[in-house]
C-alpha positions as CSV (number, residue, x, y, z in Angstrom):
1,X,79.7,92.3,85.8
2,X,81.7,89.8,83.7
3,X,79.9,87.0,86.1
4,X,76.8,88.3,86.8
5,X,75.2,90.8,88.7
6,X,75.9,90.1,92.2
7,X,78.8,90.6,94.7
8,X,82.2,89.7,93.9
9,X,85.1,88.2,96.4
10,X,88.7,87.3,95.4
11,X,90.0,83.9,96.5
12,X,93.2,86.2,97.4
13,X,93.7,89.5,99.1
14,X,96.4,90.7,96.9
15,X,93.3,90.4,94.7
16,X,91.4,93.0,96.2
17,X,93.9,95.4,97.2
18,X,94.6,96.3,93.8
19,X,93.7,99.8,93.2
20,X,91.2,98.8,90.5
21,X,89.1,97.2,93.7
22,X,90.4,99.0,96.5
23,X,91.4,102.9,95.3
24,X,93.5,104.7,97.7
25,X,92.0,107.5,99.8
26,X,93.8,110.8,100.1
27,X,96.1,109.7,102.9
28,X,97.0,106.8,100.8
29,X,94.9,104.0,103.0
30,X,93.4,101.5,101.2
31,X,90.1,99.2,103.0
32,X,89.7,95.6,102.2
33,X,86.9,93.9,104.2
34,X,88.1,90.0,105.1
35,X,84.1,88.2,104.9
36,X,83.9,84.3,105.4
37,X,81.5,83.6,102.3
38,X,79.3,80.7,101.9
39,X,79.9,79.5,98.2
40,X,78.1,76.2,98.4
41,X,78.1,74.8,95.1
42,X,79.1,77.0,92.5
43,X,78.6,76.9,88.8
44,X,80.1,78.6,85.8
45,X,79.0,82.7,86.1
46,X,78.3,84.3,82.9
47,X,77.2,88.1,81.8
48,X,73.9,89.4,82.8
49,X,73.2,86.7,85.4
50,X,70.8,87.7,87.8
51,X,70.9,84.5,89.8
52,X,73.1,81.3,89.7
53,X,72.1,79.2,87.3
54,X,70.5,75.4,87.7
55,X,72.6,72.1,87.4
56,X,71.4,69.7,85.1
57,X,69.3,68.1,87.0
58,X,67.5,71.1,87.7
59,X,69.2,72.7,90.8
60,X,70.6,76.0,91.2
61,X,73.7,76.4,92.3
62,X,74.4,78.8,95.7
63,X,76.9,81.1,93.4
64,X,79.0,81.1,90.9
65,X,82.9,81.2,89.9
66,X,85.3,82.5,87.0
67,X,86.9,78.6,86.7
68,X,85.5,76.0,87.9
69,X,88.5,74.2,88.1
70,X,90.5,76.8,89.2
71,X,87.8,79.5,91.1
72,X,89.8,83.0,91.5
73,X,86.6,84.9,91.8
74,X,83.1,84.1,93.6
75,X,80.1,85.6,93.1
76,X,76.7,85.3,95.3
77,X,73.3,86.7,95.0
78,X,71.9,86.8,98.1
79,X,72.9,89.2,100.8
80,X,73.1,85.9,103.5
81,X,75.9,84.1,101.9
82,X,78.1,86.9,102.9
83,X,79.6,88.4,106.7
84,X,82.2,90.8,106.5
85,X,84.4,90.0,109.5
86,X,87.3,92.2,109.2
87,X,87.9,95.8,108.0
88,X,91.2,96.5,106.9
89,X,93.1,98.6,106.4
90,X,96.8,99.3,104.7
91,X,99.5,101.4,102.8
92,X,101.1,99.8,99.4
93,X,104.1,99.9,99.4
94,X,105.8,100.7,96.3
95,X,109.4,99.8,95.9
């Protein structure tokens, strides 16, 4: 929960289908949902966020990121920024 405590998404598959985030089963298929994910304006995530935090003039932000100017990883905090659209599902190959 480097970025708070919400749900995270990778900008790029190859991301998520690491086996950190996406372990192999016993036949060796890995799952990966594909979402759309509405990231509105995002601000800088931190540990132990609970929420996004506010801009300065006061607003919160919709989620929030691990660069701002370079976002790899979004988090959100509410379960309606997120639809999972696609499950699926691969092999690594290892060469």
């Amino acid at each position: 929960c480097v970025y708070g405590d919400g749900v995270y998404f990778a900008r790029d598959p190859s991301y998520s289908s690491r086996d950190t985030y996406s372990v192999p089963g016993n036949n060796g298929h890995k799952l990966v949902y594909k979402s759309s994910v509405f990231v509105g304006r995002y601000g800088q995530g931190e540990r132990n966020l609970k929420e996004p935090p506010k801009d300065v003039k006061g607003v919160r932000y919709d989620s929030v990121v691990d660069n701002l100017n370079n976002p790899e990883i979004y988090v959100i905090f509410r379960d309606n920024q997120a639809c999972p659209e696609y499950l699926i599902k691969f092999e690594s190959v290892r060469f």
